[in-house]
C-alpha positions in Angstrom: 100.3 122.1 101.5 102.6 119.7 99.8 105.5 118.3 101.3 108.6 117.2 99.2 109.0 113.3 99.5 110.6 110.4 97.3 107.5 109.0 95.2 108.8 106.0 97.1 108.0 107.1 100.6 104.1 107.7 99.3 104.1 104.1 98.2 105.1 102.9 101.7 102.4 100.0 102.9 101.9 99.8 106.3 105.0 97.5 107.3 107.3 98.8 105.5 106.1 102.1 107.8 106.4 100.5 111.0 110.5 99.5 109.9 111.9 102.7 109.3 109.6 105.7 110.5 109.3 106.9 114.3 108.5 110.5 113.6 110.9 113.0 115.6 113.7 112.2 117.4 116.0 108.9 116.9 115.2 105.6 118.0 115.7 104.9 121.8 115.0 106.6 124.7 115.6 109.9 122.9 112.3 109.4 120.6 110.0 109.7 124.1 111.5 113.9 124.4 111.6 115.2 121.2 108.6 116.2 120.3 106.9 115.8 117.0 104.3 118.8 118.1 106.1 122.0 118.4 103.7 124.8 119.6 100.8 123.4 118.0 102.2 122.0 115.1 102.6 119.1 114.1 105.7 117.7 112.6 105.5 114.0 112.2 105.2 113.6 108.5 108.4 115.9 107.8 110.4 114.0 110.3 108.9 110.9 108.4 110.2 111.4 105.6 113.2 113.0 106.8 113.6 109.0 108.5 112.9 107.7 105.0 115.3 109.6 103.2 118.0 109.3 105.6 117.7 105.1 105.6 118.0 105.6 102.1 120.8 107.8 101.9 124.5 106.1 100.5 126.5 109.2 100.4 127.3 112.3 102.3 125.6 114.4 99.8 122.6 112.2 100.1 122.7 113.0 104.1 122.6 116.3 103.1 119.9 116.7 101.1 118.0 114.3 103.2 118.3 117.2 105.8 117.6 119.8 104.2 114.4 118.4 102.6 113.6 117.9 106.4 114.0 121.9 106.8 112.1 123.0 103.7 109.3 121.0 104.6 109.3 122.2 108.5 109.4 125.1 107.2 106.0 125.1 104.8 104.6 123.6 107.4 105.1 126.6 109.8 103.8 128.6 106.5 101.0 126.9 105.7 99.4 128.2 109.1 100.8 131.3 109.5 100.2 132.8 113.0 102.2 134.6 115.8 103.7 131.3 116.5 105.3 131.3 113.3 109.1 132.5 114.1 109.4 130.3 117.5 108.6 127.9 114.8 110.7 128.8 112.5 113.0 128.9 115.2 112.7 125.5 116.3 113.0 123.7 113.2 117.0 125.5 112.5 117.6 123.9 115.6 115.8 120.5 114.5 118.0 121.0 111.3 121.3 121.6 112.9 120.4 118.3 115.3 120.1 116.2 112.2 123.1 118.0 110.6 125.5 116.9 113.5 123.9 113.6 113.4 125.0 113.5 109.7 127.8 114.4 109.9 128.9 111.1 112.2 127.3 108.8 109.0 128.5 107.8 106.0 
């Protein structure tokens, strides 16, 4: 399974991490309930780069993609292990898109 990503986010060293990624969920007291596991699966790398993209972003449109890089690749996660868990998943990760999408829309 590959996830779309920036060449730069692969290239990340260890600090540069620790700046901008917290998996899922914002930073703050929000970060501590949104999980990065979702019935089994786990989503911490999509909402990683999702956090790397979005720090990066200068436009509107760049917000955009940003988010819905975040949903194709929480997607092919849920389809790289298909199971019966597969539409809550699928399920879940609209709503993780539409969360983002709000946020977006208060950026830029």
């Amino acid at each position: 399974m590959k996830l779309k990503a920036p060449d730069e986010f692969w290239e990340l060293n260890d600090e540069e991490r620790k700046k901008i990624l917290n998996q899922c969920g914002p930073n703050g007291p929000l970060n501590s309930i949104i999980p990065n596991q979702v019935f089994g699966l786990d989503w911490g790398m999509s909402c990683d780069i999702h956090d790397y993209m979005f720090t990066k972003a200068r436009t509107a449109q760049d917000l955009k993609v940003a988010d819905q890089v975040f949903l194709q690749n929480m997607l092919t996660q849920v389809d790289a292990k298909p199971d019966i868990l597969s539409f809550p998943r699928k399920v879940i990760a609209h709503i993780y898109y539409g969360a983002v999408r709000v946020y977006s829309w208060f950026q830029k």
